[in-house]
Every structure is written in C-alpha cells, then in structure tokens.
Wavefront OBJ file of the C-alpha trace (Angstrom):
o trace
v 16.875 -22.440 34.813
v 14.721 -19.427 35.343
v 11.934 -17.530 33.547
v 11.415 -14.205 34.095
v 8.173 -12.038 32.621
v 8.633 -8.649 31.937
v 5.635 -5.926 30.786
v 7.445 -2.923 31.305
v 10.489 -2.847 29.093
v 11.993 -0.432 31.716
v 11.446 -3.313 33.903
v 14.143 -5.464 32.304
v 17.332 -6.167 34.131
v 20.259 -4.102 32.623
v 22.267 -7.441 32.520
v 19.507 -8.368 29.916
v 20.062 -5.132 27.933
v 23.349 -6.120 28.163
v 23.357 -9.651 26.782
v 21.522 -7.971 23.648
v 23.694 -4.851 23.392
v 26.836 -7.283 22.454
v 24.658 -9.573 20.177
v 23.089 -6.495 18.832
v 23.007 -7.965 15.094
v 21.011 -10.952 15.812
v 19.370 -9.131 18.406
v 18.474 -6.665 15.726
v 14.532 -7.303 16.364
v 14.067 -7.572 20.095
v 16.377 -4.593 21.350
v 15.604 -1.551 19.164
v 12.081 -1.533 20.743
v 13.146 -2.295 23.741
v 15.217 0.927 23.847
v 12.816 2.818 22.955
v 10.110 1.955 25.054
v 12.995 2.220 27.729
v 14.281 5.870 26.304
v 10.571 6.756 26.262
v 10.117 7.552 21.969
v 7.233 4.801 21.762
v 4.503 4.014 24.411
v 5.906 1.233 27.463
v 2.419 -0.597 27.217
v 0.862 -3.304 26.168
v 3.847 -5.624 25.278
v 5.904 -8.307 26.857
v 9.432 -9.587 27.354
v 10.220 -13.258 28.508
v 13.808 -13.559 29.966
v 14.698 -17.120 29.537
v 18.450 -17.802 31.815
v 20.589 -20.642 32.746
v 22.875 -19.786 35.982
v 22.022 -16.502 35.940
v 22.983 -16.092 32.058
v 20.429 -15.124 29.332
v 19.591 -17.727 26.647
v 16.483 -16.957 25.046
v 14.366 -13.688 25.006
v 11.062 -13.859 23.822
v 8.952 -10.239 22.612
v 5.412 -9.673 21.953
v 5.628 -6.042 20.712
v 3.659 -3.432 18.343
v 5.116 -1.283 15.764
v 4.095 2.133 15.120
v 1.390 0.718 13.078
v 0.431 -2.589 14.167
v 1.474 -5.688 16.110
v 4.783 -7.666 15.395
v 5.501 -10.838 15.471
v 6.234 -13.108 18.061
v 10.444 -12.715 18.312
v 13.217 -14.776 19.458
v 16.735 -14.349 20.075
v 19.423 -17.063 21.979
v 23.017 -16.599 22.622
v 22.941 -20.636 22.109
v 24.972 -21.472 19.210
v 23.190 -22.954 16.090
v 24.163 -26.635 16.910
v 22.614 -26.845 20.078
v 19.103 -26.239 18.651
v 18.162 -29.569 19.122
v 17.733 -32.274 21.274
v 15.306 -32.850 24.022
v 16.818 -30.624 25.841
v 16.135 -27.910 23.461
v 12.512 -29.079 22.887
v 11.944 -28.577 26.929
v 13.314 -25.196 26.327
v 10.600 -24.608 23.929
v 7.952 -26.097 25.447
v 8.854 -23.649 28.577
v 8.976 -20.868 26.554
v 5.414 -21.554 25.447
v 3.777 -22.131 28.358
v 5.260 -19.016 29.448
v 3.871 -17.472 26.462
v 0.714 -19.040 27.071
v -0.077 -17.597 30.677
v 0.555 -14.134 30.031
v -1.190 -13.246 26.254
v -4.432 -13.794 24.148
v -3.619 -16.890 21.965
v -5.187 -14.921 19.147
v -2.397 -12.091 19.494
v 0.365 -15.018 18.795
v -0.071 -14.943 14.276
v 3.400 -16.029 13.685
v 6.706 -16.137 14.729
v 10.165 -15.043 13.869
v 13.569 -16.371 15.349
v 16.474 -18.978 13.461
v 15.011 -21.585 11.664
v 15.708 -24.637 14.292
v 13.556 -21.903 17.276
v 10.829 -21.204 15.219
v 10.551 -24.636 14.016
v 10.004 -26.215 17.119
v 8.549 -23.361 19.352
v 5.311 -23.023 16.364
v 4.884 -27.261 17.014
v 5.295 -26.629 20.653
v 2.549 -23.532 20.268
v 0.405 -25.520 18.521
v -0.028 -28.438 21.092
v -0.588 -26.214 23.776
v -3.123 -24.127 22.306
v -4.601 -26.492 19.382
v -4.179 -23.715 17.086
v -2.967 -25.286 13.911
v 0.595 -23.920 11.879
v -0.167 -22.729 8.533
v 0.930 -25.451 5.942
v 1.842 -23.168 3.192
v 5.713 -21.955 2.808
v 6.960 -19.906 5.857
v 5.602 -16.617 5.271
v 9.283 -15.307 5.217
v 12.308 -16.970 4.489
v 15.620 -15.662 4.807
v 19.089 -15.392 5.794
v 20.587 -13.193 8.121
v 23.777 -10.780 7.010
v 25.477 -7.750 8.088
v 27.960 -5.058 7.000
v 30.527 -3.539 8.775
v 33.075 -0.703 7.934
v 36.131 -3.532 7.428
v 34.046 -5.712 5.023
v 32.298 -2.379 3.233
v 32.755 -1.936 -0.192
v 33.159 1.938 -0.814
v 33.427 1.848 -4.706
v 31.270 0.586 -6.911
v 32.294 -0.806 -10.079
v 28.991 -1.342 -11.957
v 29.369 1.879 -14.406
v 26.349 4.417 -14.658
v 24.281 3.951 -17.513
v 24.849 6.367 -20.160
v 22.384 9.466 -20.080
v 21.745 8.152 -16.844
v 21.285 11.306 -13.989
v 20.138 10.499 -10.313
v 20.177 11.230 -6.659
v 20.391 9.728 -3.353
v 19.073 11.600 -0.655
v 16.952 11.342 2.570
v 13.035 11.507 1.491
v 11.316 14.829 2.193
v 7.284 15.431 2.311
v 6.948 15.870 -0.892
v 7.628 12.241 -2.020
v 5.224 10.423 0.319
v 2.818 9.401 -2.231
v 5.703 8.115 -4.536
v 7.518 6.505 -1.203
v 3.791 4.850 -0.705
v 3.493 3.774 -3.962
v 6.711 1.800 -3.586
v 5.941 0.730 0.283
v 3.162 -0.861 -1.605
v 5.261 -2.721 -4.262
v 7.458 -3.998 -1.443
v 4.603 -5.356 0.354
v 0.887 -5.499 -0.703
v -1.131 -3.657 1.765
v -3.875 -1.485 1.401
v -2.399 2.155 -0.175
v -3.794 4.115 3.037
v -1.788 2.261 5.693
v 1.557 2.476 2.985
v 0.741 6.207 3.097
v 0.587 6.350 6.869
v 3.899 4.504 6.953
v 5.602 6.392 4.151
v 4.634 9.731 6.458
v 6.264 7.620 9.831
v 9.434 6.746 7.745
v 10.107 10.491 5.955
v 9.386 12.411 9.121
v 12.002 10.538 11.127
v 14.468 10.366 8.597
v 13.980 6.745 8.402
v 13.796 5.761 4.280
v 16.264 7.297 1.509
v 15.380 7.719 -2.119
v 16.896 7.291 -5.700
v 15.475 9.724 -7.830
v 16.129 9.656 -11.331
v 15.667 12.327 -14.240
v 13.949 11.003 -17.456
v 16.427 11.851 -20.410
v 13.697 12.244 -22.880
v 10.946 13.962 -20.516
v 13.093 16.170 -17.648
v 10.790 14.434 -15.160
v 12.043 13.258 -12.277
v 10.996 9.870 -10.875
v 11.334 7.948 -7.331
v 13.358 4.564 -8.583
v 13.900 3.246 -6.004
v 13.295 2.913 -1.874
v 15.428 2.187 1.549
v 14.106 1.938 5.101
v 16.465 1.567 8.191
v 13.921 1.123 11.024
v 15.332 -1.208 13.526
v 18.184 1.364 14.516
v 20.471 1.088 17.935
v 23.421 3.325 18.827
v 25.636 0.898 17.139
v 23.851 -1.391 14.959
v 21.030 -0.030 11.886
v 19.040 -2.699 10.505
v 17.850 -2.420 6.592
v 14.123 -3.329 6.530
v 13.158 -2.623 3.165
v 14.397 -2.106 -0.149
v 12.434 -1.760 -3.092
v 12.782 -0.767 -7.155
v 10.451 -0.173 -9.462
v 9.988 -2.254 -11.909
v 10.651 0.282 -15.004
v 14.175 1.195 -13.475
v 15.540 -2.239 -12.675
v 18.556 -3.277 -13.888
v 20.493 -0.521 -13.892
v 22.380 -0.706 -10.585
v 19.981 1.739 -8.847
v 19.761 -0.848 -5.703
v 23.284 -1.628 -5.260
v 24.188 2.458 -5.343
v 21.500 3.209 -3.043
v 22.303 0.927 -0.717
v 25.940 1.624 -0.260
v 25.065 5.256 -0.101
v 23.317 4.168 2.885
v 25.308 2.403 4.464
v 28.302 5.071 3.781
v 26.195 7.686 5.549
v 25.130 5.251 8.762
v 28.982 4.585 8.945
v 29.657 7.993 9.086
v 26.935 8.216 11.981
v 29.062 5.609 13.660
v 27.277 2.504 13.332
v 29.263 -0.362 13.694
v 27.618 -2.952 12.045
v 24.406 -2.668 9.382
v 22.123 -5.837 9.689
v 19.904 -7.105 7.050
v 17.966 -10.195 5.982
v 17.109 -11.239 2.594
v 15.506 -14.137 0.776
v 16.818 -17.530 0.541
v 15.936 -17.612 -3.315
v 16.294 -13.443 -3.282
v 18.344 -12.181 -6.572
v 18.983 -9.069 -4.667
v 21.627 -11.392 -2.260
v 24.216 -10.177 -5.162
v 23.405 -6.573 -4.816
v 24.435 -7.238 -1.164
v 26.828 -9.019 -1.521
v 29.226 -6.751 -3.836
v 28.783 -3.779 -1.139
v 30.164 -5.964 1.573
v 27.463 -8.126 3.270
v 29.243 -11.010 4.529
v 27.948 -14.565 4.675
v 25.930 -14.490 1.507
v 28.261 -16.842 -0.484
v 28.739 -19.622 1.732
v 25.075 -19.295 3.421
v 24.019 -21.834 6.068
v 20.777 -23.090 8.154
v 23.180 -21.138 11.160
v 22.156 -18.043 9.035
v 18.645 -18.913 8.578
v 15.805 -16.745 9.918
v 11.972 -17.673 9.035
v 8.692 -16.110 10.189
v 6.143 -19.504 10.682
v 2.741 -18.482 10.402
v -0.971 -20.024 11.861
v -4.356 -20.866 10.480
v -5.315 -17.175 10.079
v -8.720 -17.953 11.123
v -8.083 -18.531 14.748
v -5.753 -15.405 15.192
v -5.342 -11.738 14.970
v -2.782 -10.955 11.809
v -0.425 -7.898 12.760
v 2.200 -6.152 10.021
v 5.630 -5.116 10.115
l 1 2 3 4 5 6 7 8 9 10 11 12 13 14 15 16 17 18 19 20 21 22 23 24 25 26 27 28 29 30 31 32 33 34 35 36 37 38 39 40 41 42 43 44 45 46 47 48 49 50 51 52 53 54 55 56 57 58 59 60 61 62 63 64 65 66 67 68 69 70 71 72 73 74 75 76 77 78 79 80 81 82 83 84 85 86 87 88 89 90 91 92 93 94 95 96 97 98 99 100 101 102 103 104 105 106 107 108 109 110 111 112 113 114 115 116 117 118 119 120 121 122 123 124 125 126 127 128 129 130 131 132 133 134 135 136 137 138 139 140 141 142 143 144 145 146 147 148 149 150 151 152 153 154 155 156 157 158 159 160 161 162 163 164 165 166 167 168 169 170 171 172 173 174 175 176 177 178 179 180 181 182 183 184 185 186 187 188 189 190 191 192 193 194 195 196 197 198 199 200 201 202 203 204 205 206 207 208 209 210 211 212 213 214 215 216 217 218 219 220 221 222 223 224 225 226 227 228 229 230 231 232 233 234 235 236 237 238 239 240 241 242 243 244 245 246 247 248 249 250 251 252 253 254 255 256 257 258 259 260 261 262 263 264 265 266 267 268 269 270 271 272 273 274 275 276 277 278 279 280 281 282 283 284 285 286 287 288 289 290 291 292 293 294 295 296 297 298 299 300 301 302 303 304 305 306 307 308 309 310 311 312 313 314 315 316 317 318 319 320
C-alpha cells in the first residue's frame, strides 16, 4: 500500500490519469478538473490530489478542488467494487485516507464530502475522530444515484406528444438570457441572485447550459422554461449537472425534450457516455429514464452517491 500527495495536478502520474480515463463515468468528479488544471483552462493552485494504490494499482483518489466560483467538496473515487466497502480492512483504508487528508489541508476547508454511499459513510466517521469536528445529523445534504447514457441505450424519439398550441426551442443560451438562466440557477439551488448571475455568465459564455424557450400562445412572449448545464465535460464522457423547470411550464414534457436534445447534440460531439446523478426520491428519475439512462429501474446502494456534511460552525461551506 502506498499514498501518494499530489498539489500540482500536472504532477500526477499518467498511470493515474489513466486509471480515471477508463472509469471516466464514476470518475466524472475528480478527472474533469484534473484535465483542466493539467491542459492549463483553470488555475493549477491551491488544490490537492491523494493517490491511494495497492501493488502499484490505483484504488482510491481523493480531491480537494475549487470550482470557478468556489470550493468543492471533498471527492472520492475507487476502482474497488461496491462489495468490498466494508470490513476492517476497508475502515483502515479510510482511516489512511484521513490522516492523509489531515496533514496536508485546513480542517475548516473539509465541509462535506462526496463519494458512494459505503466511502463517504465511513471516511466522514473516520474525519470526525481525527479532527473532533462533528458530522451534521440532518439528512445527507445530497442523495442520489448515479446513471449514465450512452449512444446504444439512447432513446432518439420521444413519444410524449407536444401539447397542442404548444411552440418552443432548444438551443445553446446566448447573453441575452442570463438574467432568465439566473433566475432558474436560482430555482435549482437557493443562492444569493448575484453569485447565480455570475454563474449563469460562466455557463453561457462557454457554451456550457442549453435552454427551452417557449412562446406564450395568448401573449407572443417568449419565456425561458426550462434549464441544462453540462459542466463536468471530458473528451469522452459529459456529465449533466443541472436541470431545472419552472414551475408554470411543468408538466408538459419540456425536461424530457430538452434533455435528449442534449444529449443528441453531445453524441454528435462524440461523447461516449453522458453521466448524471439524480435523487433517490427525485420524480425527474422517469424523465431519465425514458431517454435512455440505464440503472434507474432496478437502482441499488452500488449506485448510490451522497454528499455527508459537518457542523457548519466549525468549517468553511464551499458551492458547486
């Protein structure tokens, strides 16, 4: 066993990149910043990258990394199949982990963490005896399972028919929508309307978020309905991080079209796979489900992702 601590993301062994390159799905939060810190697009500073490996093989890589706005959480990925998450063996590997973690940040910059449900079940417990920082007791602040499209299991035609009197279009969003795109950022996730503007302006001027605008039959007016981010992008693998109707056009299939536009267009980028996670009590699993998202009707803890949070009083709270 060997641990390995990175703080230069060029810095990390291409056999690394590797490992995550052919797990790119579940890898799907670790390895798009990685490449770009790597490629040079976002700053190579002030983040970390702990290279967990048995005989020379990777089996756990930890991240503390910012987004374009703020700090992320703390992310995990294993190639270690679900049913060895347990065990005292896999406690030691979390305690490791840990203590690596420990040494090398601020305890204050650890607010939660995100990995499958059996790592970041044991690694927050593990956390909190090292540091004495207690784990929030409410829910998990996200909890979710794990899916992902591919061109074989896509679902090109969609069967729900349009409304009647019902006119729209799907297109990337341009300048001119970022107060409507911020205005549904918020809805998606409450945060203050300045820092939804600031991302709505990231996501439109890298061609990150598509819209579904729809034309009022009775006014002419046209209206944002709905939203779609893809920010988590590698050469093969795009990653759906938001989706998001308003509430006066739900209903009406406006999620379900816009997100196999979407994934049409990625497809056509040549993406191999499109990776996703949605709620475990989520209604919008269906919408996924009929464009081609596998996994979602016979849904496991294998397929279970959670983000476990701590007493926000003794850390630093980041967004993503």
């Amino acid at each position: 066993m060997s641990v390995a601590i990175y703080r230069k993301a060029k810095d990390v062994p291409a056999f690394v990149v590797a490992t995550l390159e052919r797990h790119a799905v579940l890898a799907n939060t670790i390895l798009p910043q990685l490449e770009k810190c790597r490629t040079g697009e976002v700053a190579d500073e002030d983040q970390l990258w702990i290279i967990y490996t048995i005989d020379g093989e990777v089996t756990y890589v930890l991240s503390v990394t910012n987004t374009f706005m703020d700090k992320y959480p703390i992310f995990i990925f294993t190639t270690k199949p679900s049913e060895s998450l347990c065990g005292q063996v896999f406690e030691d590997e979390m305690m490791t982990l840990a203590e690596s973690l420990e040494k090398n940040v601020q305890w204050r910059r650890v607010y939660s963490v995100f990995a499958p449900m059996a790592i970041a079940d044991e690694f927050t417990k593990c956390w909190s005896d090292l540091t004495g920082i207690p784990i929030n007791d409410d829910e998990p602040y996200y909890d979710s399972y794990i899916s992902d499209c591919t061109p074989e299991s896509f679902v090109a035609h969609d069967r729900r028919p349009v409304p009647p009197n019902h006119r729209f279009e799907i297109r990337r969003a341009y300048t001119g929508d970022v107060d409507n795109v911020a205005r549904l950022c918020k809805g998606f996730s409450e945060e203050s309307v300045s820092r939804r503007k600031q991302e709505a302006e990231y996501l439109i001027n890298h061609g990150l978020i598509w819209v579904y605008t729809t034309i009022s039959p009775r006014t002419g007016r046209a209206d944002i309905a709905s939203i779609l981010a893809c920010t988590r992008n590698t050469k093969k693998v795009a990653t759906i991080t938001k989706v998001y109707t308003s509430e006066a056009w739900r209903g009406m299939g406006c999620a379900g079209r816009l997100v196999r536009q979407a994934c049409r267009e990625l497809f056509a980028q040549g993406k191999q796979s499109i990776a996703l996670y949605v709620g475990v009590e989520n209604g919008a699993q269906s919408v996924y489900r009929k464009v081609g998202f596998k996994n979602l009707d016979e849904t496991s803890d294998a397929d279970r992702w959670v983000e476990i949070g701590f007493e926000q009083e003794f850390v630093d709270l980041g967004h993503w």
